[in-house]
N, C-alpha and C positions, 0 to 999 in steps of 0.2 A: 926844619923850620916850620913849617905845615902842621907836619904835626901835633907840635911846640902850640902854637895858636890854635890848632882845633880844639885840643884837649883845655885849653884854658878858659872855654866858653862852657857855665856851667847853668848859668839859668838867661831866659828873655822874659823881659816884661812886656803884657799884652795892653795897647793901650787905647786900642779901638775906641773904647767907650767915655775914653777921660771928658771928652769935648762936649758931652752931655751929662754932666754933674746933679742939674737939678729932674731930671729926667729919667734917670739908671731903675728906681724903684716902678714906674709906669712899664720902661721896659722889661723887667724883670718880670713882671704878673703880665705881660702880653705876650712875651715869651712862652712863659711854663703854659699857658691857657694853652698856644698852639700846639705848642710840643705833646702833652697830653694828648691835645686830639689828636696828633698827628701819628701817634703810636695806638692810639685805642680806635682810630680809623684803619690804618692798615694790619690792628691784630683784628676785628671785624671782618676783614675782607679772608684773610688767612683762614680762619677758625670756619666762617661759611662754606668759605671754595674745600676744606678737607667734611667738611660733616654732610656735605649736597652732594650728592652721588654726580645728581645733573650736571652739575660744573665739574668734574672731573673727565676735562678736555685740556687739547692743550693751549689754548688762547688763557685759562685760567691758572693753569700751572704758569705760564710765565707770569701772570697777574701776581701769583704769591711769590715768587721769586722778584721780583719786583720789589713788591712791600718788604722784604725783608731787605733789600737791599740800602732801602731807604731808613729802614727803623738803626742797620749801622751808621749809616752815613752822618744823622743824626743824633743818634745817640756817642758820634767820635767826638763832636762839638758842641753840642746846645748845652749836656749838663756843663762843660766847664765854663759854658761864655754865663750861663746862668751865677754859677758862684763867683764868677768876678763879679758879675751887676752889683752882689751884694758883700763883695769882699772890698778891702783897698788893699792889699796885695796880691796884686795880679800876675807875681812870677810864675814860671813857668820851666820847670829844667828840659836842660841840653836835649838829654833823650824823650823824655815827656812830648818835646814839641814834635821831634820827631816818629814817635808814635802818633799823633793826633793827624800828622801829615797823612802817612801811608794808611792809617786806618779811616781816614777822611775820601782819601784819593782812591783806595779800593773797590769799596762799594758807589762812591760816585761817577767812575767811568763803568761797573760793572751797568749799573744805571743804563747809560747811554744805549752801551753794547745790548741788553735786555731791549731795551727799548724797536732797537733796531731787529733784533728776530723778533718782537711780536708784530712790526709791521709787512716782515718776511710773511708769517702766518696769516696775517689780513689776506695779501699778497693770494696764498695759496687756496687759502679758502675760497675768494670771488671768482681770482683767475680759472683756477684747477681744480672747481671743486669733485672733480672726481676721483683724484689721485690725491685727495687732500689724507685720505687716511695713510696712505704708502707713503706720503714723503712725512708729513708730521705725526709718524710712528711713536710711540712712548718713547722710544730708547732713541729718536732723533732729538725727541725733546728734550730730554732729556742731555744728550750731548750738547744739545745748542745752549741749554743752561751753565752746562759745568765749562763749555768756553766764552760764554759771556764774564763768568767769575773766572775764568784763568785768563783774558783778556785786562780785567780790570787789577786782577793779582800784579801784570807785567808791567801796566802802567803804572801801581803803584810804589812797588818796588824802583823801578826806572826813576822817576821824580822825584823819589826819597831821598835813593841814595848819592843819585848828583850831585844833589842838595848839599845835603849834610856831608858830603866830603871835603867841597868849600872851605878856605878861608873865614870866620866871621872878626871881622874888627871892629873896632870905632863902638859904635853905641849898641847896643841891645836893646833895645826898644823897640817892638814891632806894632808898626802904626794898623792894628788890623782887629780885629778880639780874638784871631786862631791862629794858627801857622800856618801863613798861607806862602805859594810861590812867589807870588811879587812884591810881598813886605819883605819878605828872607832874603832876597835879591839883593833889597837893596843896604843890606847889614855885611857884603860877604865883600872882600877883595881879593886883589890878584890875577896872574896873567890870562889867567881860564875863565874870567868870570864869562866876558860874553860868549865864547864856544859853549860854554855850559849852556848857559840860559836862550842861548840860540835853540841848541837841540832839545830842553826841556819844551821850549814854546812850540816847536814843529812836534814832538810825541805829542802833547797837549792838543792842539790845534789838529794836526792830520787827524786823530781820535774821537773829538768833534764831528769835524768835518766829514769824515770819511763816511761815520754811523750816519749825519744828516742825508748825505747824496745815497747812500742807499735807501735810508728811509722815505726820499721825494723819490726816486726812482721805483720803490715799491708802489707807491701815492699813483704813480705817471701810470704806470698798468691796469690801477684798480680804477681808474679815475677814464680809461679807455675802454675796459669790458665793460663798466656801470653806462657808457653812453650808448652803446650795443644793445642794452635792455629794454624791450620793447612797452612796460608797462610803468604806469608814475610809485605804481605799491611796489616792484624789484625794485626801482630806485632807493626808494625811501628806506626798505629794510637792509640793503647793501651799504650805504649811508649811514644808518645806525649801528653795525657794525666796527665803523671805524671811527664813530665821532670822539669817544670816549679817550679813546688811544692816541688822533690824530691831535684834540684839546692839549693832552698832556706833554706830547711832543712839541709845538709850538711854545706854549711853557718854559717847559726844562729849555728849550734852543733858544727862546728869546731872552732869559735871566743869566743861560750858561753866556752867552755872546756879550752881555756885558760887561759878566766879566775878565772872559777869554781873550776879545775882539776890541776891546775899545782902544783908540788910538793912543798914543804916545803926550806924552804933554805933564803940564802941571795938575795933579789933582789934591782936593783939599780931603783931609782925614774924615772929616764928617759925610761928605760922597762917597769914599771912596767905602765906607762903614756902612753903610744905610743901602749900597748897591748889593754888598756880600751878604749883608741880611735877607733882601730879595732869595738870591740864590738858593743863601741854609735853608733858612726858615720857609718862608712865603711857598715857596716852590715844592715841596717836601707838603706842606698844610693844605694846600690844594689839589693834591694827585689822590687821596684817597676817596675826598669829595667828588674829583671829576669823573671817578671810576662808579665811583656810587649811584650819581646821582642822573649819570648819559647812559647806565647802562641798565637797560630792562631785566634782563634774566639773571644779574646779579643782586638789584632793586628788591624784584619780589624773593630771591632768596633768603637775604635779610630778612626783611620780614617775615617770612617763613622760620627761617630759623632762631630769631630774636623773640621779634615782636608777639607770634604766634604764642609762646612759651611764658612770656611775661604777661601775657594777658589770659590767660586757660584760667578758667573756673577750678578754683579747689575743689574738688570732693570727698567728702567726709563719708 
C-alpha cells in the first residue's frame, strides 16, 4: 500500500513565488545579479588562494573548501528557482525534487561542519601557536576537510531518504520555490509521519547546534588568551584574524536559525518564501564579500593577482 502511493507521485509543483505575480521579473534580475557574484566571488577567492604561494596554509585551504561548498549548494537551487521566475510551469518531478534535496542538503551542512574546523584553526593558531604547525599538518587538514564533506554526505543522505520514503498524499503543491524539509512535510501522511520528522528535526538541529557550541566554545578560548595580551597592537592583529570568519558565522547561524528554529504556528507563504531567500541567496552573496573585504592578506592578494595584471603596461 506504501508503496502503491510512493510510486504514484510523479511530479510537485513549486509555488513559492506565485504570491508575487507582479514582481517574479524584479526578482529574477536580482537574483541572477547575486548568483553571478556569488560564484565569480568565491571562484576569485579559489583561483587567488591556489596561484599565491603565500596563502597556501591551512586557514585558506579550508577558505576554498568552503567556496566550493557554497558554489554547490547554490548552484542545487538558484538555477531552478531562477527558470521558474520566468517559466509558469513550475513542476518538478518525483526524483528531481529529491535530488535538489540531497544535493541542497550536502554541501549546506558540509558548510557548517567547515565552518566549525576553521574556527578549530583560529582556535589553534591564537591558543597554540607553537604546535600550530604539528596539529594543522597538511594531511590533518586535509582529513578535517574530507570529514567535514563526509559529515554533510551523512546528513544528506539521512534527510533525503526519510523523506522520500514517506507517504505523499492530498495535494503536490509545495508552498516553498525548492524542496525543502517542512513544505514536504507537510504533503506526506501516515503513522510514521511524526517519528520521522522528529528525528529529521533532531539530525537537523543537533548538526546546527552542535557545529555552533563548538564554534562559541572555540570563540570562549581565543577570546581568554586575547585578554592575556599585554599590548592594544596583539589585540588588534589576534582580532583580525578572526573577524572575517567570526562575521560569517554569525550570518550563516543567524539565517540557518530562522529557518531551523522558528517556532511552531501559522505562517503565511510570502514569509515563509522571502525568510528561505535570506538563507539561499542573501547568505551565500555575503560570505565571499565578508572574506574579501575583513581580510588583509587575502585583500592585497587579489589585488596582486587580478588587479596588478589588469593594469600592467603593454609592451611592444
Amino acid at each position: 500500500m506504501q508503496g502503491a502511493n510512493f510510486s504514484a507521485v510523479t511530479e510537485f509543483i513549486l509555488i513559492g513565488f506565485s504570491t508575487f505575480p507582479h514582481l517574479q521579473l524584479m526578482f529574477f534580475l536580482l537574483f541572477l545579479l547575486m548568483y553571478l557574484f556569488t560564484l565569480l566571488g568565491n571562484l576569485f577567492i579559489m583561483v587567488t588562494v591556489w596561484r599565491e604561494r603565500s596563502l597556501h596554509t591551512p586557514m585558506y585551504l579550508f577558505l576554498c573548501a568552503l567556496s566550493i561548498s557554497e558554489v554547490l549548494y547554490t548552484f542545487a537551487i538558484i538555477p531552478r528557482m531562477l527558470a521558474d521566475l520566468l517559466s509558469t510551469d513550475r513542476s518538478i518531478s518525483f526524483r528531481a525534487c529529491a535530488s535538489q534535496m540531497f544535493f541542497s542538503f550536502t554541501p549546506g551542512f558540509t558548510h557548517s561542519f567547515l565552518l566549525t574546523v576553521m574556527g578549530y584553526d583560529r582556535y589553534v593558531a591564537i591558543c597554540h601557536p607553537l604546535r600550530y604547525n604539528v596539529l594543522m599538518s597538511p594531511r590533518g587538514c586535509a582529513c578535517l576537510v574530507a570529514l567535514s564533506w563526509a559529515g554533510g554526505l551523512v546528513v544528506g543522505l539521512v534527510v533525503t531518504s526519510s523523506i522520500f520514503q514517506l507517504t505523499f498524499c492530498g495535494s503536490n503543491e509545495i508552498h516553498y520555490f525548492g524542496c525543502h524539509v517542512l513544505p514536504l512535510f507537510k504533503l506526506v501522511c501516515g503513522d510514521n509521519v511524526s517519528t520521522v520528522a522528529m528525528g529529521v528535526g533532531l539530525v537537523c538541529i543537533a548538526a546546527l547546534l552542535g557545529c555552533g557550541l563548538l564554534i562559541l566554545l572555540s570563540y570562549a578560548f581565543i577570546l581568554a588568551a586575547i585578554l592575556r595580551i599585554p599590548s592594544a597592537e596583539g589585540w588588534h592583529k589576534a582580532f583580525s584574524t578572526c573577524a572575517s570568519h567570526l562575521t560569517v558565522v554569525v550570518v550563516h547561524y543567524g539565517f540557518a536559525s530562522v529557518i531551523y528554529l522558528k517556532p511552531k504556528g501559522p505562517q503565511s507563504l510570502e514569509g515563509d518564501t522571502l525568510m528561505g531567500i535570506t538563507y539561499t541567496v542573501l547568505t551565500p552573496f555575503l560570505s565571499p564579500i565578508v572574506f574579501s573585504l575583513r581580510n588583509k592578506e587575502l585583500k592585497e592578494a587579489v589585488k596582486k593577482t587580478f588587479l596588478s595584471k589588469l593594469f600592467r603596461p603593454n609592451c611592444f
